[in-house]
DRENDO-1510 file (C-alpha; in Angstrom, 1 decimal, always signed):
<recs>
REC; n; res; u; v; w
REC; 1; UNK; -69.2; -9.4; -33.9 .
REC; 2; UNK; -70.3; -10.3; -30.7 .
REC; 3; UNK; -69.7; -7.5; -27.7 .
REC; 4; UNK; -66.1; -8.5; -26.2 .
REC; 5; UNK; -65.0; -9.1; -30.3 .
REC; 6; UNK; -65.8; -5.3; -30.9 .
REC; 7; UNK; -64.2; -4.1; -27.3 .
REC; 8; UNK; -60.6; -6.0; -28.8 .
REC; 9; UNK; -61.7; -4.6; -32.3 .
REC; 10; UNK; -61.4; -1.1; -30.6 .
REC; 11; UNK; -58.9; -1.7; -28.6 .
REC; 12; UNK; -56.5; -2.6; -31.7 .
REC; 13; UNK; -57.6; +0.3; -34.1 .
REC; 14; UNK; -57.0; +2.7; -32.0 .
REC; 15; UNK; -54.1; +1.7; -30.1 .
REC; 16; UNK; -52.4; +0.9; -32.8 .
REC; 17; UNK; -52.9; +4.6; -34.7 .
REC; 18; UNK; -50.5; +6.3; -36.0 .
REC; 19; UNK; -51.5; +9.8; -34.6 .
REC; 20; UNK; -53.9; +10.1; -31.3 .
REC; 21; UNK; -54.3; +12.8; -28.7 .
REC; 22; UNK; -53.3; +10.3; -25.8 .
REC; 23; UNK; -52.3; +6.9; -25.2 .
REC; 24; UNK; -55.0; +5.0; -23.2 .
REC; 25; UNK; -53.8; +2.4; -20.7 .
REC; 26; UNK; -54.9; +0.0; -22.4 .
REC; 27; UNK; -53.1; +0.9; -26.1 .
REC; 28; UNK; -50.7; -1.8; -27.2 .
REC; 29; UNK; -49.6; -5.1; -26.5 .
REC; 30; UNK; -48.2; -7.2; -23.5 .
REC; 31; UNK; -44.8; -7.1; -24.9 .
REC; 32; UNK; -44.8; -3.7; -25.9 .
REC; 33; UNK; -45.5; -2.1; -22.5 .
REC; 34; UNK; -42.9; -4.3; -21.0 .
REC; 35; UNK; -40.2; -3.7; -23.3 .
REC; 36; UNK; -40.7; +0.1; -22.7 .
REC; 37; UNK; -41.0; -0.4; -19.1 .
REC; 38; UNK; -37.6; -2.6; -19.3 .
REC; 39; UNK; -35.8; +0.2; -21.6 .
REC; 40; UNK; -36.5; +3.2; -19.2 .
REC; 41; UNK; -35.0; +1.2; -16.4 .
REC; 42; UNK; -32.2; -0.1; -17.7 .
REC; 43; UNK; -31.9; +4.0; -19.1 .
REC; 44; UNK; -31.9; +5.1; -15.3 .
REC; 45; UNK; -29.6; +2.5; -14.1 .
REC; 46; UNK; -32.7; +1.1; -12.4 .
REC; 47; UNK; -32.7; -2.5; -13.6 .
REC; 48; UNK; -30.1; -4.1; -10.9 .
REC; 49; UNK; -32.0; -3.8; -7.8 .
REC; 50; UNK; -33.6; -6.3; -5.6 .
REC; 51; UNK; -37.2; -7.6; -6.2 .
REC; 52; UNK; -39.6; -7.1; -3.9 .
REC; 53; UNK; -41.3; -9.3; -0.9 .
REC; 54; UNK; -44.3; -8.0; +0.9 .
REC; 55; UNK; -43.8; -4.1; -0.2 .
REC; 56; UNK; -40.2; -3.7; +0.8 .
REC; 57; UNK; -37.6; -3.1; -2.3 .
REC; 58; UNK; -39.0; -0.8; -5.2 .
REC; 59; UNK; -42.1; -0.7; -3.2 .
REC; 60; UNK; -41.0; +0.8; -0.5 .
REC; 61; UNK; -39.2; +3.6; -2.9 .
REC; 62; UNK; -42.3; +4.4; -4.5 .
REC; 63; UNK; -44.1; +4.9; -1.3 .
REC; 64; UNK; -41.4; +7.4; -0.1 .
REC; 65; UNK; -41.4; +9.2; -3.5 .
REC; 66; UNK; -45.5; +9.8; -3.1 .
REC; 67; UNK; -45.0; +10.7; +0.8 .
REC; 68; UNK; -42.0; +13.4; -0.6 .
REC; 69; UNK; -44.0; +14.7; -3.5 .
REC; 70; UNK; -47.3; +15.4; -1.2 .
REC; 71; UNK; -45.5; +16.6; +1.7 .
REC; 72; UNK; -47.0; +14.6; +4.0 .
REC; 73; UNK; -45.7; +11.9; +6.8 .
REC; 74; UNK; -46.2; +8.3; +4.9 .
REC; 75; UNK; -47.5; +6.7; +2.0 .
REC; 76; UNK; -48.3; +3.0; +1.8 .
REC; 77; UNK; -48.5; +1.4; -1.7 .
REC; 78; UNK; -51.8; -0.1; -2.8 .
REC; 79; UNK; -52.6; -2.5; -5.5 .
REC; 80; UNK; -55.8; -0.9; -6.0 .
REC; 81; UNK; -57.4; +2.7; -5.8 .
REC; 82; UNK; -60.6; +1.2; -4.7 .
REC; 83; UNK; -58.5; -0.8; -1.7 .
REC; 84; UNK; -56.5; +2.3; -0.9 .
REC; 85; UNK; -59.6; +4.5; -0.1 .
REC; 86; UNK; -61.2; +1.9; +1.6 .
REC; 87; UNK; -58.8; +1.7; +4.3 .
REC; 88; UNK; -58.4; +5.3; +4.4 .
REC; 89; UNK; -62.2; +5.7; +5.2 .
REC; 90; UNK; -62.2; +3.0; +7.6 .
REC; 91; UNK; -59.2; +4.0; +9.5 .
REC; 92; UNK; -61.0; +7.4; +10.0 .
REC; 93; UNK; -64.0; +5.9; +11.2 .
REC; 94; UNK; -62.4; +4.2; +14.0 .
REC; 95; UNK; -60.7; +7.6; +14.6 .
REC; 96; UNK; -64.0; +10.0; +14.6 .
REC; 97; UNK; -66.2; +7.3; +16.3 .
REC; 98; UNK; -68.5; +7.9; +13.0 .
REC; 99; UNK; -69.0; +5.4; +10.2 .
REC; 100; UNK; -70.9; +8.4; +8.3 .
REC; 101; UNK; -68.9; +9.5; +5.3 .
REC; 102; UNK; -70.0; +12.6; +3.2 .
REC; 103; UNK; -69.4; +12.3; -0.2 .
REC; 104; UNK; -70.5; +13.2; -3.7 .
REC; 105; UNK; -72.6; +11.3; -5.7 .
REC; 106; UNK; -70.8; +11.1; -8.7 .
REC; 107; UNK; -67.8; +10.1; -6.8 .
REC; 108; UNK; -66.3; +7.0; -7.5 .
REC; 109; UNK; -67.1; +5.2; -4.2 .
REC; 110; UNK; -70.7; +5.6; -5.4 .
REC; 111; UNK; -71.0; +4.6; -9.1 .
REC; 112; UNK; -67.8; +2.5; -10.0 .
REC; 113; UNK; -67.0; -0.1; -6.5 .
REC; 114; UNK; -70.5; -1.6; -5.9 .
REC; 115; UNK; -71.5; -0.4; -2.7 .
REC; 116; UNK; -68.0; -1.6; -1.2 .
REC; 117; UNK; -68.1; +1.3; +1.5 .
REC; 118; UNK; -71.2; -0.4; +3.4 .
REC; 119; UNK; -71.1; -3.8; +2.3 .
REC; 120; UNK; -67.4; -4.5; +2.7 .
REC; 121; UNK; -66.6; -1.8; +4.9 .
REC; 122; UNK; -69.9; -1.1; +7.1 .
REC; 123; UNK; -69.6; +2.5; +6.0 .
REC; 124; UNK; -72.8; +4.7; +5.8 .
REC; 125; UNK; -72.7; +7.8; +3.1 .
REC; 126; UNK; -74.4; +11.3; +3.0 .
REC; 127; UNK; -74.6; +13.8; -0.3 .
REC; 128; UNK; -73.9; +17.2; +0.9 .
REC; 129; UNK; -75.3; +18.1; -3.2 .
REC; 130; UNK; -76.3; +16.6; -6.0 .
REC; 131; UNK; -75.3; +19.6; -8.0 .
REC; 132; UNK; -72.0; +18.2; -11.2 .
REC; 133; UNK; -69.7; +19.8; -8.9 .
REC; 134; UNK; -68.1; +19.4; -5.4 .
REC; 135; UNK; -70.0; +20.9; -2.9 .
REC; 136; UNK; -69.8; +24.3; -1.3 .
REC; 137; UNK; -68.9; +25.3; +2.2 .
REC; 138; UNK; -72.3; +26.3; +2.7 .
REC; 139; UNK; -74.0; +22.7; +1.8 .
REC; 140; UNK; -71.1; +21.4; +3.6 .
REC; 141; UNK; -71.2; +23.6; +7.0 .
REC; 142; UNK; -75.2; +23.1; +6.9 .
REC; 143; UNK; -75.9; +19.2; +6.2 .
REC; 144; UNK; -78.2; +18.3; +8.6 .
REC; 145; UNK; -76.6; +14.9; +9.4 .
REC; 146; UNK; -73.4; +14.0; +11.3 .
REC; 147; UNK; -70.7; +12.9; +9.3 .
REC; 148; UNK; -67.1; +11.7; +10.5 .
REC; 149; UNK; -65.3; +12.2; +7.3 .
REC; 150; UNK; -65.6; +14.7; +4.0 .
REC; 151; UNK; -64.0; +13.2; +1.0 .
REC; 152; UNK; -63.8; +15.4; -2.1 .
REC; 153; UNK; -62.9; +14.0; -5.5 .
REC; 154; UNK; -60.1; +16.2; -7.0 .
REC; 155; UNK; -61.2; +16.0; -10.1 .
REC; 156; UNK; -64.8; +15.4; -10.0 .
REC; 157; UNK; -64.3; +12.8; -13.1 .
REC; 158; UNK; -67.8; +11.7; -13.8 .
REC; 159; UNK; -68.9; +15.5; -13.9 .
REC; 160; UNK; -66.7; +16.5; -16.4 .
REC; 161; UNK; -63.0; +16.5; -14.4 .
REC; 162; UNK; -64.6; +19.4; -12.7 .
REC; 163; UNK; -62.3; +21.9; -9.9 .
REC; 164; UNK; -63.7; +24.5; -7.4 .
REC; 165; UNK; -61.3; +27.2; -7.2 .
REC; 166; UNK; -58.6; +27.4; -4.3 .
REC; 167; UNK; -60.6; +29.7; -2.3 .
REC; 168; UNK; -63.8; +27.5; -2.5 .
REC; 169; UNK; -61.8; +24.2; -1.3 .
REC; 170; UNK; -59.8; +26.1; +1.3 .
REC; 171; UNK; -63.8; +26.8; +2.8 .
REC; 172; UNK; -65.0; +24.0; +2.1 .
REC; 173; UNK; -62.3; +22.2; +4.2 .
REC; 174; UNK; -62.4; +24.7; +6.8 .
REC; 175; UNK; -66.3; +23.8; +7.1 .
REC; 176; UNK; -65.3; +20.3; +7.4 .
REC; 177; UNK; -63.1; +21.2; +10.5 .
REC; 178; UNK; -65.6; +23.1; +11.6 .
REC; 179; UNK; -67.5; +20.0; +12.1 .
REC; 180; UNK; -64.7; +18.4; +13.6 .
REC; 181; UNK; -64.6; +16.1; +10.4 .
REC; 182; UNK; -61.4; +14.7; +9.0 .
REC; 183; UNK; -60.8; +15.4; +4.9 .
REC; 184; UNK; -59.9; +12.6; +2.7 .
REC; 185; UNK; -58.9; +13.1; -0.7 .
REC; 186; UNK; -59.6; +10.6; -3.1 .
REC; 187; UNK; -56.6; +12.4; -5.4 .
REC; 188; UNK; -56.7; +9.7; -8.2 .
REC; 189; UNK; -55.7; +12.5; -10.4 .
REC; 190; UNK; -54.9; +15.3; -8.0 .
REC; 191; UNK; -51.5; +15.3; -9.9 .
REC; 192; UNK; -52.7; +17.8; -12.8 .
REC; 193; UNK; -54.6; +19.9; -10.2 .
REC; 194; UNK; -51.6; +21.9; -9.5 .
REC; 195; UNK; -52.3; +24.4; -12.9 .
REC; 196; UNK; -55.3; +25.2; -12.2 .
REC; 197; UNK; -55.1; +26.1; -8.5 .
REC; 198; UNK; -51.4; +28.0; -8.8 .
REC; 199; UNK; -50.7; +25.9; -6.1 .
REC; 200; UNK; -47.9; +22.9; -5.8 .
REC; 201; UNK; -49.0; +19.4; -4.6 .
REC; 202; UNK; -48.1; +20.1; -1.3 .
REC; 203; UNK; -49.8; +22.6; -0.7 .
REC; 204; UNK; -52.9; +21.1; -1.9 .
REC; 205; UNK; -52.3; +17.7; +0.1 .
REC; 206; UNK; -52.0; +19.7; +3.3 .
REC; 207; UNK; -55.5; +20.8; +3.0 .
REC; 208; UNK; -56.4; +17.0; +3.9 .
REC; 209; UNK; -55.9; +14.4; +6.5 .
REC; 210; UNK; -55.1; +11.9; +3.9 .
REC; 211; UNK; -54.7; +11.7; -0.1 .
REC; 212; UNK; -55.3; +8.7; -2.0 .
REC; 213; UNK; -53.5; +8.8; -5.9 .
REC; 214; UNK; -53.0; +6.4; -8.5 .
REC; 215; UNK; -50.2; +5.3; -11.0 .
REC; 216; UNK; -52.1; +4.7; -13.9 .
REC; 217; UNK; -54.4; +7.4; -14.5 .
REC; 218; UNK; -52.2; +10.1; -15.1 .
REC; 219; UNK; -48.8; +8.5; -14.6 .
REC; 220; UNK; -48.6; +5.8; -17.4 .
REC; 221; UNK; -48.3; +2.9; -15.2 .
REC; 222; UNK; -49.7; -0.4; -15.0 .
REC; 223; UNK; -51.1; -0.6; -11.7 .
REC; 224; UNK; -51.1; +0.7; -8.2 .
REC; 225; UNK; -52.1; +3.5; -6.2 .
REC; 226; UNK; -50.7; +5.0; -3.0 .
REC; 227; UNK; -52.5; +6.5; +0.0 .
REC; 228; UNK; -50.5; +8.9; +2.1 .
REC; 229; UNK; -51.0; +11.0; +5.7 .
REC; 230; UNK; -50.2; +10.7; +9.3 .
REC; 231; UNK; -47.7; +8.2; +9.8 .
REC; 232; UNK; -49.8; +6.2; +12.9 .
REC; 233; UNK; -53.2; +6.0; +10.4 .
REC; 234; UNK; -50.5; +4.8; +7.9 .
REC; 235; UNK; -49.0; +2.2; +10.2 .
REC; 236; UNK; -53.0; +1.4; +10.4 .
REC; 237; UNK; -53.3; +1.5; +7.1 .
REC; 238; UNK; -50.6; -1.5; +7.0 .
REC; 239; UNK; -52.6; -4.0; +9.2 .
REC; 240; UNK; -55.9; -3.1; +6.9 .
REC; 241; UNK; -54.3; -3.4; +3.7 .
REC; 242; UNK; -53.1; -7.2; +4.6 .
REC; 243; UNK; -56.7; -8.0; +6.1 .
REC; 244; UNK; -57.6; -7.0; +2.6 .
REC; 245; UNK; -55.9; -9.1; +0.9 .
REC; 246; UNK; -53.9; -6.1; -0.1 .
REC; 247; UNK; -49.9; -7.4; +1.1 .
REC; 248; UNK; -49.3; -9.0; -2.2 .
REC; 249; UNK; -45.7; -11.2; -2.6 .
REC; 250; UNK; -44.6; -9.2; -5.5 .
REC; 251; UNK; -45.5; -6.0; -7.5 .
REC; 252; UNK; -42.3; -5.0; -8.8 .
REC; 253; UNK; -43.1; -4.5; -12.9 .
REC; 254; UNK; -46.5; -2.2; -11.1 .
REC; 255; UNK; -43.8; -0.3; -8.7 .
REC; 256; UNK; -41.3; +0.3; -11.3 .
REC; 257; UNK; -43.9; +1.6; -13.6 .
REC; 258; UNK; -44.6; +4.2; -10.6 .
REC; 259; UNK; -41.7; +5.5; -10.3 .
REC; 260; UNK; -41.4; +5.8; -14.1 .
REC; 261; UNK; -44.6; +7.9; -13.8 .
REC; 262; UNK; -43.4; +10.1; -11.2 .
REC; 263; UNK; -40.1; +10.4; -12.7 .
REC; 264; UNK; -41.3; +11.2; -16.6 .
REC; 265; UNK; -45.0; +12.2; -16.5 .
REC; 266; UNK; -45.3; +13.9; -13.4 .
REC; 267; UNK; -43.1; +17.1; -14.9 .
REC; 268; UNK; -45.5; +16.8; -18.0 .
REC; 269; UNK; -48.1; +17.5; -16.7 .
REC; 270; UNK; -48.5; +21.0; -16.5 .
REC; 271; UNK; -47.8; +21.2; -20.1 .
REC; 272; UNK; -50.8; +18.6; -21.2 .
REC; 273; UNK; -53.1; +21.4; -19.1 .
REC; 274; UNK; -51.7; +23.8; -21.2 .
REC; 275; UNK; -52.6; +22.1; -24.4 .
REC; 276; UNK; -55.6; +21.1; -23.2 .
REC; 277; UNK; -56.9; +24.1; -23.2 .
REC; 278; UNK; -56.0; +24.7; -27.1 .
REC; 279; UNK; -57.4; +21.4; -27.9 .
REC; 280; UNK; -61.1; +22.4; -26.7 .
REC; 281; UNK; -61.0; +25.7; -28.5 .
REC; 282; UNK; -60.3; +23.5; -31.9 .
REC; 283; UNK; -62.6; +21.5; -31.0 .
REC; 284; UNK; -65.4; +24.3; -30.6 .
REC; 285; UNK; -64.1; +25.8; -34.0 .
REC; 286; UNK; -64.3; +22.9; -35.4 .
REC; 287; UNK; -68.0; +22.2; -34.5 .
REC; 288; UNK; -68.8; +26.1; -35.1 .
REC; 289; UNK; -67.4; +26.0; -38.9 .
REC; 290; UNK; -69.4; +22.8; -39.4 .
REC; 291; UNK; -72.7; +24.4; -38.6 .
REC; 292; UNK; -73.3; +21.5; -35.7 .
REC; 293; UNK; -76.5; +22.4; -34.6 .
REC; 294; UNK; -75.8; +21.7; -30.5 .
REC; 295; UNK; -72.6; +20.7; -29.2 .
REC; 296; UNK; -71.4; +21.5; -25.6 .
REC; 297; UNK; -67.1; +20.9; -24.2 .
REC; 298; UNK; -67.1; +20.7; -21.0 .
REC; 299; UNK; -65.8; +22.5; -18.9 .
REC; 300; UNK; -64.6; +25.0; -20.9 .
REC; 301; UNK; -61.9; +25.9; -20.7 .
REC; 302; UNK; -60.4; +22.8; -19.2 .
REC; 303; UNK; -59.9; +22.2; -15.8 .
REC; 304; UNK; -57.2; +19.9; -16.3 .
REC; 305; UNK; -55.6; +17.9; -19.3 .
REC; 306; UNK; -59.2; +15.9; -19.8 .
REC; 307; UNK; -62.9; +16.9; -20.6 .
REC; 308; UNK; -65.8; +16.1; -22.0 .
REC; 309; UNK; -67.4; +16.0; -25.6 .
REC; 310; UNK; -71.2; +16.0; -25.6 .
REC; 311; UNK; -73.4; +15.6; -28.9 .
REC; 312; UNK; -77.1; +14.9; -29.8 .
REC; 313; UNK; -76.5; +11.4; -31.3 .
REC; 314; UNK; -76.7; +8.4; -29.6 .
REC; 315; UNK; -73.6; +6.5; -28.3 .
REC; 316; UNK; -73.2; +3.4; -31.1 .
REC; 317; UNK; -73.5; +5.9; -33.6 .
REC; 318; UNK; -70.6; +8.6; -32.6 .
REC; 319; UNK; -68.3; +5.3; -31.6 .
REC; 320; UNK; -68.9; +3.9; -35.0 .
REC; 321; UNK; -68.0; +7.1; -36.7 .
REC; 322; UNK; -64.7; +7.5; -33.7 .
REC; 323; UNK; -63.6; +3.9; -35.3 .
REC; 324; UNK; -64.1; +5.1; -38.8 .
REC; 325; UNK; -62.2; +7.6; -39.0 .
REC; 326; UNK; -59.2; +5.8; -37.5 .
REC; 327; UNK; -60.1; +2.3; -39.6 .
REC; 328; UNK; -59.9; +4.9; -43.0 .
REC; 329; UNK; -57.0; +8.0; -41.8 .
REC; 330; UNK; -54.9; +6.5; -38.6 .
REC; 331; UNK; -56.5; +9.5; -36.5 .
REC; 332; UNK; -57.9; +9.1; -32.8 .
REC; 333; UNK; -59.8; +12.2; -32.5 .
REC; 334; UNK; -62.4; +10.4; -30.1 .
REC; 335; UNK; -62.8; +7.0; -28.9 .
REC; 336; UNK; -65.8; +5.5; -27.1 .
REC; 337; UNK; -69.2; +7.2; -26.4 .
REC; 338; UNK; -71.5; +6.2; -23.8 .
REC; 339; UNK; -75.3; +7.7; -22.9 .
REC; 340; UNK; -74.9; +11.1; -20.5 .
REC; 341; UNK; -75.3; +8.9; -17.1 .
REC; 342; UNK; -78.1; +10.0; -13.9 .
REC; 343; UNK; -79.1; +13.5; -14.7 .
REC; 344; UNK; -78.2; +14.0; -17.9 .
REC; 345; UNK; -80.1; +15.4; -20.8 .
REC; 346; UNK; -81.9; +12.6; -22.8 .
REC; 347; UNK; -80.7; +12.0; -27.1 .
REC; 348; UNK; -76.9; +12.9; -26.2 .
REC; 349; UNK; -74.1; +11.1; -25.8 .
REC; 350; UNK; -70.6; +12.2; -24.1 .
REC; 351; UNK; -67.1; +11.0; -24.3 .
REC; 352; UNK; -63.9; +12.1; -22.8 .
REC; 353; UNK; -60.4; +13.8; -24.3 .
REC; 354; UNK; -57.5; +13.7; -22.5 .
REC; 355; UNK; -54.2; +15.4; -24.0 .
REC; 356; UNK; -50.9; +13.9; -23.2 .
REC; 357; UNK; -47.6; +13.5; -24.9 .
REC; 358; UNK; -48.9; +12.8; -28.8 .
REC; 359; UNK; -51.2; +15.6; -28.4 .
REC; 360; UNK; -49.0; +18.1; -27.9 .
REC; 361; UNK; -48.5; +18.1; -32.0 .
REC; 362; UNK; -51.5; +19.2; -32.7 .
REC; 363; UNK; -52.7; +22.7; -33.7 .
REC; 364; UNK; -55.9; +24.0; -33.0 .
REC; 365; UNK; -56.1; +23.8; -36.9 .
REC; 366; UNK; -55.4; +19.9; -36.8 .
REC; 367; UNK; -58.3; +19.4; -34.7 .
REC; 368; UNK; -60.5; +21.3; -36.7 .
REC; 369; UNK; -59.8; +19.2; -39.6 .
REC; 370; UNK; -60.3; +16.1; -37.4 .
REC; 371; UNK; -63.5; +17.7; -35.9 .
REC; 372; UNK; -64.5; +18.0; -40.1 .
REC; 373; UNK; -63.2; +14.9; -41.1 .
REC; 374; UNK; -65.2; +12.9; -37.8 .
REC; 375; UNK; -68.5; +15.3; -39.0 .
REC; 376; UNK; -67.9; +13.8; -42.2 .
REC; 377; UNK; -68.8; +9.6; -41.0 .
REC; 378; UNK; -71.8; +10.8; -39.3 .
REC; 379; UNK; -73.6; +11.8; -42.8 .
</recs>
């Protein structure tokens, strides 16, 4: 089975379980996600109104749903996360006079858009650290290079989903200004941040000059992301999205699924934190009780509804068992494993858990005898 064969092969095992902790974006079939998309509409009385043409419509709903739930000015509706934060960055640039953009390493900018920010965008990047974690007002107060804008990835994701606490970003961002630095947040999940600061979404968004979120990450939707702030770097934003290539003709099914998000996941959310938290601890009693020789959840507890799972095996071999176990029981404990990444300790692999809606079923004792019954296909 050649490489994209086994990819599908996955894709169909474990979308189609019977029991899983989450549904992945990609689970099911073209049909099934529209169906579902057409039955909550029609269920809100949402399935009469006009289509859109160049982001007015249910496009232009969605952006003033964002703009309401963040508290800030404006939103304008993306088709991409990667588009969305380009802008942002640029708009700033021309703002601050300074193409220098301070950034973590591990944020997404840097590992998943192929040096877009200084190819595409003539963008230039400093590392405040280097440290799996955002960095501190110290490292940010005392970088020795200029910097126009501080972006800070809320979660961290390839760290682990990682959060400072509230008192550590309120300093960091007051170093920023400091520095007389704008703060962009590249908030692709900054929707499940709320729990673990005990602070609402606005009040987190008015920390920053601008926040960039997605639909699909947390939200359930198909597509899309959203970047809000002040409404003249939005107007901005406009002009740069259409030299893009962003000002698509229509994005309606992408839209709707937005506002589904917002309307139906958003609320949830706190609640998959919660259980989040009671997933990792089977999880570590699962591995205790089996005697696993090194294991490591991280963080722990949870920062936010996903983490990671790290074990001494090598990738291929933990998927393999991860398919197995939902080829022979109809169980997703785990999905994919991949090797730790820059950094990371060498004969481990990691993966991540999230918890959503079908994972709030299951007891801590449920994943232990998941954790057992996964142990089981690595013999």
């Amino acid at each position: 089975m050649d490489d994209e064969a086994a990819r599908r092969h996955r894709a169909r095992v474990w979308g189609g379980a019977e029991r899983k902790l989450w549904h992945a974006s990609i689970d099911g079939t073209v049909g099934q996600r529209l169906r579902e998309l057409v039955a909550w509409a029609e269920r809100v009385g949402d399935d009469g109104g006009p289509l859109d043409a160049y982001g007015d419509g249910p496009v232009e709903e969605v952006e003033r749903r964002v703009a309401d739930a963040l508290g800030l000015p404006a939103a304008v509706f993306f088709p991409t996360g990667t588009m969305a934060q380009q802008v942002a960055l640029r708009c700033w640039a021309g703002r601050t006079g300074s193409p220098v953009v301070a950034l973590h390493p591990l944020a997404h900018p840097e590992v998943h858009e192929g040096g877009a920010l200084s190819v595409v965008s003539g963008l230039r990047t400093v590392r405040p650290t280097d440290e799996p974690r955002l960095p501190t007002a110290e490292e940010v107060r005392d970088h020795p290079e200029p910097f126009g804008t501080l972006m800070l990835e809320l979660p961290l994701r390839d760290a682990g989903f990682v959060l400072p606490s509230w008192e550590a970003l309120v300093e960091v961002v007051e170093a920023a200004r400091e520095r007389d630095a704008v703060v962009h947040v590249d908030g692709a999940r900054l929707w499940e941040c709320a729990p673990h600061f005990g602070r609402d979404l606005r009040e987190i968004a008015a920390l920053a000059d601008s926040v960039y979120v997605s639909f699909y990450k947390s939200l359930g939707g198909l597509s899309g992301a959203a970047l809000a702030g002040p409404a003249d770097v939005m107007e901005e934003a406009r002009v740069w999205r259409h030299r893009y290539g962003g000002l698509v003709f229509q994005q309606y099914p992408a839209a709707v699924s937005a506002l589904r998000g917002l309307t139906r996941e958003l609320p949830r959310l706190p609640s998959y934190v919660a259980h989040a938290r009671v997933v990792a601890e089977g999880l570590r009693a699962g591995f205790e009780e089996a005697g696993t020789a090194w294991f490591r959840i991280h963080p722990e507890p949870p920062h936010t509804h996903q983490f990671q799972v790290w074990l001494p095996y090598a990738p291929d071999v933990l998927t393999a068992a991860s398919l197995a176990l939902t080829e022979e029981t109809g169980t997703v404990l785990f999905r994919r494993w991949s090797g730790p990444g820059a950094g990371g300790p060498p004969g481990v692999a990691v993966t991540e858990v999230t918890v959503t809606e079908p994972g709030l079923s299951w007891t801590a004792d449920d994943v232990r005898a998941a954790v057992r019954a996964f142990l089981a296909r690595l013999d």
